[in-house]
C-alpha positions as CSV (number, residue, x, y, z in Angstrom):
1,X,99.4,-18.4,2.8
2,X,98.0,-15.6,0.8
3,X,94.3,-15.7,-1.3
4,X,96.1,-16.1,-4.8
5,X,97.5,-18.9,-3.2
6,X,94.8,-20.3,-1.6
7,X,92.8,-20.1,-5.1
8,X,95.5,-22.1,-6.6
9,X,95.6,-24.8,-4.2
10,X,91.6,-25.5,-4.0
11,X,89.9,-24.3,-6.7
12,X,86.6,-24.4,-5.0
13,X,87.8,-22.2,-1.8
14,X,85.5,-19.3,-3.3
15,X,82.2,-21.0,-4.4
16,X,82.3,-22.9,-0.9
17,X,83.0,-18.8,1.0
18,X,80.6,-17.4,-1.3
19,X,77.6,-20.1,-0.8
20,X,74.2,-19.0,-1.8
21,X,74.4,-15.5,-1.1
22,X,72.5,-14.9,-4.9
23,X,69.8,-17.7,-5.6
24,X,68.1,-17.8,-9.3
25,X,64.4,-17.8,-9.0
26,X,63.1,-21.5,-10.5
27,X,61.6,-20.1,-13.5
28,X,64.8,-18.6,-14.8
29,X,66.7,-21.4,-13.9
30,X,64.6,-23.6,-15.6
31,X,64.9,-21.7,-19.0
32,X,68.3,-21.4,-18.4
33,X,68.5,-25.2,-18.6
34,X,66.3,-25.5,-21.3
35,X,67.4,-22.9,-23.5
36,X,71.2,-25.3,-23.3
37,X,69.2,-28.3,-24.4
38,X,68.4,-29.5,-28.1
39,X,65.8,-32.0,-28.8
40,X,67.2,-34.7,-30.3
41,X,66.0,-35.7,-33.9
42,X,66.0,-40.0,-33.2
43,X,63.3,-41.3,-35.0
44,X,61.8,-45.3,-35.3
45,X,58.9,-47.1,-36.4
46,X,56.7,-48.8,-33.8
47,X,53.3,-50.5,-33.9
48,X,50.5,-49.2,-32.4
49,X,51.0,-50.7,-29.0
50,X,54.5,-49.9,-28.1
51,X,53.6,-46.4,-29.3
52,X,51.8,-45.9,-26.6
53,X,52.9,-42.7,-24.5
54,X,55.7,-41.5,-27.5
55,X,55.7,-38.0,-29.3
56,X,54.5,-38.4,-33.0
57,X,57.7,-38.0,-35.3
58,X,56.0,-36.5,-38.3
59,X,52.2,-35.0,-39.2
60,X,50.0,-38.4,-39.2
61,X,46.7,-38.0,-41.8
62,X,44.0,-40.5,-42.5
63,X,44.7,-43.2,-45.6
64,X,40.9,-43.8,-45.1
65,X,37.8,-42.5,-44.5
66,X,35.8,-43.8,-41.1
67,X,33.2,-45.3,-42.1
68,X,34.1,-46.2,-45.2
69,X,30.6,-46.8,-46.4
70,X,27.1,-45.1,-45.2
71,X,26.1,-47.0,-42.2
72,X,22.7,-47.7,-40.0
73,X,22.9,-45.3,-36.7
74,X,20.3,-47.3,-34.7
75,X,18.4,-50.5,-35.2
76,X,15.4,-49.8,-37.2
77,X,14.6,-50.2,-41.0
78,X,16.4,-49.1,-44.0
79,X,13.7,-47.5,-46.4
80,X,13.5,-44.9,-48.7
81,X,12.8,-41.9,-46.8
82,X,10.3,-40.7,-49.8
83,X,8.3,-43.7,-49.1
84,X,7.6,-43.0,-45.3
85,X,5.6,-39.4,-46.2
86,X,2.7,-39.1,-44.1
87,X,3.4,-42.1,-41.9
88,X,2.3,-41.0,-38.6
89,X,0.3,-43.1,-35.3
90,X,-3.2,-43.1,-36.5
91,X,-1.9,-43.1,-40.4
92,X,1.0,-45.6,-40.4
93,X,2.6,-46.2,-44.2
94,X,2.5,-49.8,-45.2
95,X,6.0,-51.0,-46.8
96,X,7.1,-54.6,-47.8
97,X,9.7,-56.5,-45.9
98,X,12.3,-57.0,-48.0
99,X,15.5,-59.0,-47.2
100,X,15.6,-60.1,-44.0
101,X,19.1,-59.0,-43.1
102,X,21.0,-56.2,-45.2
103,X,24.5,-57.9,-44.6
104,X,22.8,-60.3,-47.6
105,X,23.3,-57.2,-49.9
106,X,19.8,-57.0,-50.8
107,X,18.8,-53.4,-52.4
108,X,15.8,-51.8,-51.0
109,X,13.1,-51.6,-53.8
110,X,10.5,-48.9,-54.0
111,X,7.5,-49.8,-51.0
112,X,10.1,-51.9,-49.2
113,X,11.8,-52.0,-45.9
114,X,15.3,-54.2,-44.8
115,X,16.0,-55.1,-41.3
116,X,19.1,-53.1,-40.2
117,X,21.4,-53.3,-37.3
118,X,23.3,-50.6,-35.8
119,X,26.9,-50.4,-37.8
120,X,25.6,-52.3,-40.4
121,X,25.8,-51.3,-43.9
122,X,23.1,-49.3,-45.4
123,X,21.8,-51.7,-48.4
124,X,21.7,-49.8,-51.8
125,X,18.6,-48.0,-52.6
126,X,18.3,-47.0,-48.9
127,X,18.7,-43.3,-47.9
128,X,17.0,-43.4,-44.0
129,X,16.6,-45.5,-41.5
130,X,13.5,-45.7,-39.3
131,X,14.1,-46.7,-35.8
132,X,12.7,-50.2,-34.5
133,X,10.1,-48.3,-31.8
134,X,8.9,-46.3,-34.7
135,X,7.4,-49.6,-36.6
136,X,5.8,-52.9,-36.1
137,X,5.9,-56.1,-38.4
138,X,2.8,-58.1,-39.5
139,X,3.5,-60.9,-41.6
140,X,5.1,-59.7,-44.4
141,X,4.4,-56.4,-44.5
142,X,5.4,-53.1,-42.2
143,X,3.8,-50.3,-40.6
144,X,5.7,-47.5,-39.7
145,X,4.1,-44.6,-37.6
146,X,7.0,-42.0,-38.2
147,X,8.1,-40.4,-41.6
148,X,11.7,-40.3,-42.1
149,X,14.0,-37.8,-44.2
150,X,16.5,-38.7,-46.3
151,X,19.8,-39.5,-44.1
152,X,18.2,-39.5,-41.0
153,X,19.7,-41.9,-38.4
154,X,22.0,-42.6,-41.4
155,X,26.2,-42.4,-40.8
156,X,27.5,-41.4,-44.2
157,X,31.1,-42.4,-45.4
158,X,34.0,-40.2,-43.4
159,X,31.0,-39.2,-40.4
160,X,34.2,-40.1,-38.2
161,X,37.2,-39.2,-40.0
162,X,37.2,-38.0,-43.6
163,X,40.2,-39.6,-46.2
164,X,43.0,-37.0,-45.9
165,X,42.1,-36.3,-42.8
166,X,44.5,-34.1,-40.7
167,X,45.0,-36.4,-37.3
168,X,48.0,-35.6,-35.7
169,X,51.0,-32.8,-35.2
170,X,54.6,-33.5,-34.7
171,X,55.6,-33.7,-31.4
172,X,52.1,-34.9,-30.0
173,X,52.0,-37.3,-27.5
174,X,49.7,-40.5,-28.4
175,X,47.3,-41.7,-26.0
176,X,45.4,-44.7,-25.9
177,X,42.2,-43.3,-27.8
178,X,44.5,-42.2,-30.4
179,X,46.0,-45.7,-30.8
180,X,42.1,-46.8,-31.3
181,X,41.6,-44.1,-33.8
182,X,45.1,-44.8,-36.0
183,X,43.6,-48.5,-35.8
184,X,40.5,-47.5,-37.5
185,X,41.8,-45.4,-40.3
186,X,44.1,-48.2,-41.1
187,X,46.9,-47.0,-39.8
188,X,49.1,-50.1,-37.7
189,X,52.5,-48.4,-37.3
190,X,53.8,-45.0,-36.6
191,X,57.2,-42.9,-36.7
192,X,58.1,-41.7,-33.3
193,X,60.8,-39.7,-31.3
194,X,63.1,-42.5,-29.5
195,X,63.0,-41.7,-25.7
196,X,65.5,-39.6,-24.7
197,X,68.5,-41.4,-22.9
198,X,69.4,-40.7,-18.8
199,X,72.5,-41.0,-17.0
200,X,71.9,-41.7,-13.1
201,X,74.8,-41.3,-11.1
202,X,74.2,-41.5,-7.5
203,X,77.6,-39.9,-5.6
204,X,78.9,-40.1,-1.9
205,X,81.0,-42.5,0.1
206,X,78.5,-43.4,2.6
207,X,76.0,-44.8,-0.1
208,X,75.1,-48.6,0.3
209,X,72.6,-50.5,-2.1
210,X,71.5,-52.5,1.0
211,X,72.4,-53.3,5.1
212,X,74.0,-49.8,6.2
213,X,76.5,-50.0,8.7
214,X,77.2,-47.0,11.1
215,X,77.7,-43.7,9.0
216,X,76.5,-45.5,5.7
217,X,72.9,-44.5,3.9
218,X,71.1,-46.8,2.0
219,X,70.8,-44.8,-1.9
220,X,67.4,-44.1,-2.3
221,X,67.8,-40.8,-4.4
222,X,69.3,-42.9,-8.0
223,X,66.3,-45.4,-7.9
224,X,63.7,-43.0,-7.0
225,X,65.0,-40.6,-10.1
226,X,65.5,-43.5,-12.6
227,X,61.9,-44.9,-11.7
228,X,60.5,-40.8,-12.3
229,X,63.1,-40.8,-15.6
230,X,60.9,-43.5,-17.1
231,X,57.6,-41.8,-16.0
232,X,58.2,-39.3,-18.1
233,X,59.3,-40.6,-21.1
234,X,62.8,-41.1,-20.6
235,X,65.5,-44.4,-20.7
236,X,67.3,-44.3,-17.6
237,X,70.5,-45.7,-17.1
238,X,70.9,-46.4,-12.9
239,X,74.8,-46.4,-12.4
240,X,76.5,-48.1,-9.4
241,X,77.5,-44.9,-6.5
242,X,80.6,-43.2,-7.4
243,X,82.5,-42.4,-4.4
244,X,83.1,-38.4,-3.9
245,X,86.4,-38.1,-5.7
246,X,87.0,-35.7,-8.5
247,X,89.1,-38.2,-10.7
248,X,85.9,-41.0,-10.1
249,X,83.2,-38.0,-10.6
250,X,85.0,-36.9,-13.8
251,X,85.1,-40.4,-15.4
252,X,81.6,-41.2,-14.3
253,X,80.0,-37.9,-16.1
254,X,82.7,-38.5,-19.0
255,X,81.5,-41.9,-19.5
256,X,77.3,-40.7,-19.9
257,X,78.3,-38.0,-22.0
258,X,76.4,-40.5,-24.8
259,X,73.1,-40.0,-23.2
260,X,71.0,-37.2,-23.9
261,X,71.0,-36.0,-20.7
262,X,73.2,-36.3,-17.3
263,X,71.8,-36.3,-13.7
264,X,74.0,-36.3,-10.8
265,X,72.5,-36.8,-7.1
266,X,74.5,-35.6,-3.9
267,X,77.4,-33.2,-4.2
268,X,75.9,-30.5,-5.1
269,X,76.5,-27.9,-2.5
270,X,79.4,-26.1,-1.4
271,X,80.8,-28.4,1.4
272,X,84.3,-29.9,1.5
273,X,82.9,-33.1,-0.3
274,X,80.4,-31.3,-2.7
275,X,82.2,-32.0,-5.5
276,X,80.1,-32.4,-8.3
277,X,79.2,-28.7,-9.5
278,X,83.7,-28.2,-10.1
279,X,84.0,-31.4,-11.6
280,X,81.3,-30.3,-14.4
281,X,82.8,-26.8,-14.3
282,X,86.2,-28.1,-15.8
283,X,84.5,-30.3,-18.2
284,X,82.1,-28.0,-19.4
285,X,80.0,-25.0,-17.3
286,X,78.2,-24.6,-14.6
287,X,75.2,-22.6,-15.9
288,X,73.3,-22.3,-12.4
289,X,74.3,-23.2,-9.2
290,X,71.8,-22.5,-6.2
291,X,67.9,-22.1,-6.9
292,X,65.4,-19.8,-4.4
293,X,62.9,-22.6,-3.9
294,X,62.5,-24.8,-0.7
295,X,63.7,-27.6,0.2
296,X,66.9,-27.8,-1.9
297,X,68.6,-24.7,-3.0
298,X,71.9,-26.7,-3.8
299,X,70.7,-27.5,-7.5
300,X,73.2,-27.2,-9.9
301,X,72.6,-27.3,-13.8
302,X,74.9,-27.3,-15.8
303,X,76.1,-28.9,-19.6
304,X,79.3,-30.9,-20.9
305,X,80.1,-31.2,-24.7
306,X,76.6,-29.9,-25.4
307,X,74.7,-32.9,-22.8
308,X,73.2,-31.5,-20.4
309,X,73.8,-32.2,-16.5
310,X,71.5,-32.0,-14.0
311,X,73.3,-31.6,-10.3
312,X,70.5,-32.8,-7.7
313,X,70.8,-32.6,-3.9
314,X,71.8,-35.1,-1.7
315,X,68.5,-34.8,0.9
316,X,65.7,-37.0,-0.3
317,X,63.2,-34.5,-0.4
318,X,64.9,-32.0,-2.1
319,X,66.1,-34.1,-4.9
320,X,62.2,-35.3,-5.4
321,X,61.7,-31.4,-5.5
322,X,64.2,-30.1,-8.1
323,X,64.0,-33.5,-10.7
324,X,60.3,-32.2,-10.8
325,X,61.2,-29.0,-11.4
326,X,64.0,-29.1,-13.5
327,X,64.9,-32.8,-14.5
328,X,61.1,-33.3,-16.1
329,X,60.5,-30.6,-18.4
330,X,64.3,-31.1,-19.5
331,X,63.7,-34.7,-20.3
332,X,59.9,-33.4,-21.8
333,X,62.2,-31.1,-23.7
334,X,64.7,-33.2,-25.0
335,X,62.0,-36.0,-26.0
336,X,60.0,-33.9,-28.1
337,X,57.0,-34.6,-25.3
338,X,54.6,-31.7,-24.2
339,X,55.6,-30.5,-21.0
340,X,51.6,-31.0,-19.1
341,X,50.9,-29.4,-16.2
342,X,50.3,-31.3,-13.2
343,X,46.7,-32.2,-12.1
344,X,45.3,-29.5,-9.0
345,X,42.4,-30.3,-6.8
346,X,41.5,-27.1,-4.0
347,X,41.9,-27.8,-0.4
348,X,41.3,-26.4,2.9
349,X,44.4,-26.2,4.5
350,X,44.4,-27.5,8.0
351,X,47.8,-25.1,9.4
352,X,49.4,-22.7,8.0
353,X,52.3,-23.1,5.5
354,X,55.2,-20.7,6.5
355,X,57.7,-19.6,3.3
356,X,60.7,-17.3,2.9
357,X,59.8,-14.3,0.6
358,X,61.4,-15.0,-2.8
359,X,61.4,-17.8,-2.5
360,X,59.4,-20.6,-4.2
361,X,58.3,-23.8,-1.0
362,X,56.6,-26.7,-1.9
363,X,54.8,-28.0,1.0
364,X,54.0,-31.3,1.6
365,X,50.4,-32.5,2.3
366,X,48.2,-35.2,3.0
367,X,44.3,-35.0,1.7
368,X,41.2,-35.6,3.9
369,X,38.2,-34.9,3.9
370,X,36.1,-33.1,6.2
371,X,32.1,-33.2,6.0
372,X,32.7,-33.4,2.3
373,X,35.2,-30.7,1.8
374,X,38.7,-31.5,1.3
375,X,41.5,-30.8,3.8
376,X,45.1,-30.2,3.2
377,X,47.1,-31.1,6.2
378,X,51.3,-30.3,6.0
379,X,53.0,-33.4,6.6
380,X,56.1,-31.7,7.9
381,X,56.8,-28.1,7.9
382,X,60.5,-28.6,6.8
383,X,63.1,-31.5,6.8
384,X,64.6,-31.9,3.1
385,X,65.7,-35.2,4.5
386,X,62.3,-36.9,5.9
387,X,61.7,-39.0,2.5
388,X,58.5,-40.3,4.7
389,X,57.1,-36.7,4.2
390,X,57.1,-36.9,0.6
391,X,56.1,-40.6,0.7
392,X,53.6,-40.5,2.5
393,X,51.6,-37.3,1.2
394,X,49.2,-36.8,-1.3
395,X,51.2,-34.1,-2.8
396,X,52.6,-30.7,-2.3
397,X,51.0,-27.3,-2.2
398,X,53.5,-24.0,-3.8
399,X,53.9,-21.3,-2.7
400,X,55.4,-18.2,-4.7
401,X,57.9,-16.2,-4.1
402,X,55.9,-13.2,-3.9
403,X,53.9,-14.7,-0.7
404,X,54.9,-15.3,2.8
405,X,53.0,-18.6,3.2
406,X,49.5,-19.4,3.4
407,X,47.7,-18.8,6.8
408,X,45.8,-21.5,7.8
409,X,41.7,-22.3,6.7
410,X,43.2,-20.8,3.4
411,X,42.0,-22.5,-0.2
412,X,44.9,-24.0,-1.4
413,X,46.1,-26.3,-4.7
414,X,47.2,-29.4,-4.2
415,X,49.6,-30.6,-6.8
416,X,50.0,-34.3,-7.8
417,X,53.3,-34.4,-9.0
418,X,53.3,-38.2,-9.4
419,X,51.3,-37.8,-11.6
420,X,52.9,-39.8,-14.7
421,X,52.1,-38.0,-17.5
């Protein structure tokens, strides 16, 4: 049998011969994916509490102002500020107490003074407040020991937020003090960006939801991917395995082509079995398949009728690794979200962390701490199948493709990429 005729007969013959002779570098990858994906323009109305976490639709202003009236900054004494001239300890200023509480809507009169709470309203003819410690009552009159100007320790109409007031862009991402802030301008509903929609499709034959017999796996990767999907803003959907056959791995990613996005996990290398990346080839294009980063190289991305896919490993670790990496800022993308970086702290690291030049390792460490300075010890120098390793660390240190590792007693950043923002 010839080559032509190999080619004919098994259409992957070359990919699985070629392998990953040429990785992409992770950052071009990743714009390659992204640069295939459109946000999506699905809007809705939500109240203030289910908004929490979602990407502002359209610009958000202030009906009202906050306050909406001039208000008492401390506890003290609303006066006119003209009438406390020349108060000081040995020289207090003698004003009459007026109302007793300026919720009554009593108006300050010339020579008078009206008890005031912080918050409260500032009763009309009032343009200062002097605080409590500044003053002393006797009987019905009051001395106060420090002159005032006008306003002072007075909140005036919009101090907060102004009526008109530019709050919020497009796109951003509301947070719980911003819930609090739409509250007080009035606002109680909001339009939003609807969370982008996930397929998860675990694949491979030896994949059982529970009890493994000999040669089966429990599937771990599909839950562990749906759980980060939500995380970060997404709806997953977590599909039952598909076994590794084209006709059942072509039906699967037909039948999510109504999500916004695609992900795939196992299949995604060149074996006999690694199905997945030819599959998505025929139905669409394979836009990258092998990444220089560490664990899992076998990434494929790829997109179908204009959705894209997202072809992760089979080995725990490295599908942790590349739906970081690739499956985030795509669903961040897609979702209208701001793509955050992750949260750093510096460590000391403990050993050193060995990596392969060009390409990009994330090592996985667990944080101590040593006479107050923190430690960064590896968990496992490789083993893209230990999901303990990932489990059980704090979080992962990078290293770039332009360095051979770190050596160790090096300074180091620790990311947390569990970190659900």
């Amino acid at each position: 049998m010839d080559a032509a005729d190999s080619d004919s007969d098994d259409p992957g013959a070359d990919r699985r011969a070629a392998g990953f002779k040429d990785r992409t570098r992770v950052a071009a990858a990743r714009e390659t994916l992204l640069s295939a994906a459109t946000p999506h323009e699905r809007t809705e109305r939500l109240p203030l509490g289910p908004a929490d976490g979602r990407a502002v639709a359209e610009p958000v202003t202030s009906p009202r102002p906050v306050p909406g009236y001039d208000r008492a900054a401390m506890d003290g004494w609303a006066v006119r500020a003209r009438d406390t001239f020349g108060a000081s300890g040995r020289s207090p200023e003698i004003l009459r107490v007026g109302a007793e509480d300026a919720d009554t809507g009593g108006e300050v009169a010339p020579g008078e003074a009206v008890r005031v709470h912080t918050g409260s309203e500032l009763p009309p003819g009032a343009d200062a407040v002097v605080m409590i410690e500044e003053t002393e009552a006797v009987g019905g009159e009051l001395e106060v020991f420090d002159a005032v100007t006008e306003s002072e320790n007075v909140g005036p109409v919009g101090e907060d937020v102004s009526e008109g007031q530019h709050l919020f862009d497009a796109g951003h991402r509301l947070r719980p003090s911003d819930l609090g802030l739409l509250k007080s301008v009035g606002v109680d509903e909001v339009s939003v960006y609807e969370r982008p929609t996930v397929g998860v499709i675990p694949t491979g034959e030896e994949l059982v939801q529970e009890d493994p017999g000999p040669g089966e796996i429990v599937e771990t990767n599909g839950l562990t991917v749906t759980r980060l999907v939500d995380r970060w803003g997404g709806v997953p959907t977590y599909r039952n395995v598909v076994t590794d056959e084209e006709a059942a791995l072509r039906a699967a990613i037909q039948r999510d082509l109504t999500k916004d996005i695609v992900v795939t996990t196992g299949g995604s290398s060149v074996g006999e079995r690694d199905l997945v990346p030819e599959v998505v080839d025929e139905l669409g294009e394979v836009l990258v398949h092998g990444v220089a980063l560490k664990p899992g190289h076998p990434v494929a991305l790829g997109v179908v009728e204009e959705t894209p896919v997202v072809m992760l490993p089979g080995y725990p670790v490295a599908c942790i690794v590349n739906a970081v990496q690739f499956l985030r800022p795509l669903v961040k993308r897609v979702g209208h979200l701001p793509d955050s970086p992750f949260p750093t702290v510096e460590a000391r690291l403990e050993r050193k962390i060995p990596s392969e030049p060009g390409v990009r390792t994330f090592a996985r460490v667990r944080l101590d701490s040593d006479d107050g300075e923190r430690v960064a010890t590896p968990t496992r120098a490789s083993g893209s199948g230990v999901l303990s390793s990932v489990a059980l660390a704090d979080g992962w240190v990078v290293v770039p493709e332009d360095r051979e590792g770190y050596a160790e007693g090096e300074t180091v950043a620790v990311e947390d990429w569990e970190w659900s923002a």
